[in-house]
C-alpha positions in Angstrom: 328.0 41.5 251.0 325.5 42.3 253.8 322.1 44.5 254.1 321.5 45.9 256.8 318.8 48.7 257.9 320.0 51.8 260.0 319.2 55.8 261.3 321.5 58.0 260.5 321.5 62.2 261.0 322.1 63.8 257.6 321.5 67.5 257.3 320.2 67.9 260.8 317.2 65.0 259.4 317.1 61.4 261.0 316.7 59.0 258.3 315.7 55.6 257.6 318.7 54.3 255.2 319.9 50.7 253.8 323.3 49.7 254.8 325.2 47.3 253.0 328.6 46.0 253.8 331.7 44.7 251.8 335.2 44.3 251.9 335.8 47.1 249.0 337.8 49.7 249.3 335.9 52.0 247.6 332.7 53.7 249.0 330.2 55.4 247.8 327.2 57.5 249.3 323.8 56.8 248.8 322.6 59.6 246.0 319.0 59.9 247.3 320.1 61.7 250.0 322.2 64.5 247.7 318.8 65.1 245.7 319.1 68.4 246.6 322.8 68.6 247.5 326.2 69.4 245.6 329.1 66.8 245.8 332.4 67.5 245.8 335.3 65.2 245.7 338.7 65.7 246.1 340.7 62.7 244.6 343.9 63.8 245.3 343.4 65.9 248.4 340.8 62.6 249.3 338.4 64.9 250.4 334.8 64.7 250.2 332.5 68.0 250.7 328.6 68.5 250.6 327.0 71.8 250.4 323.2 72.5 249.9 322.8 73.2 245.9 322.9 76.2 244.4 320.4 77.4 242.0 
């Protein structure tokens, strides 16, 4: 596994975010940047949507 540092655009926002590499299959998405989001994913479909929350 490997760290790495890196900028990405999420919601229109540039952000400062940790990378880290493996040979997995499996991914997931860094949850501090959903704080204030709504994940959906599709298993099946293997689709992955994220809408702002709703209150």
């Amino acid at each position: 596994m490997q760290q790495l540092m890196g900028r990405i655009i999420f919601d229109e926002k540039e952000c400062d975010v940790l990378v880290i590499l493996s040979t997995s299959s499996d991914v997931l998405i860094g949850t501090s940047l959903l704080k204030v989001k709504t994940l959906f994913i599709d298993f099946i479909e293997r689709r992955v949507e994220v809408k702002d929350k709703v209150v």
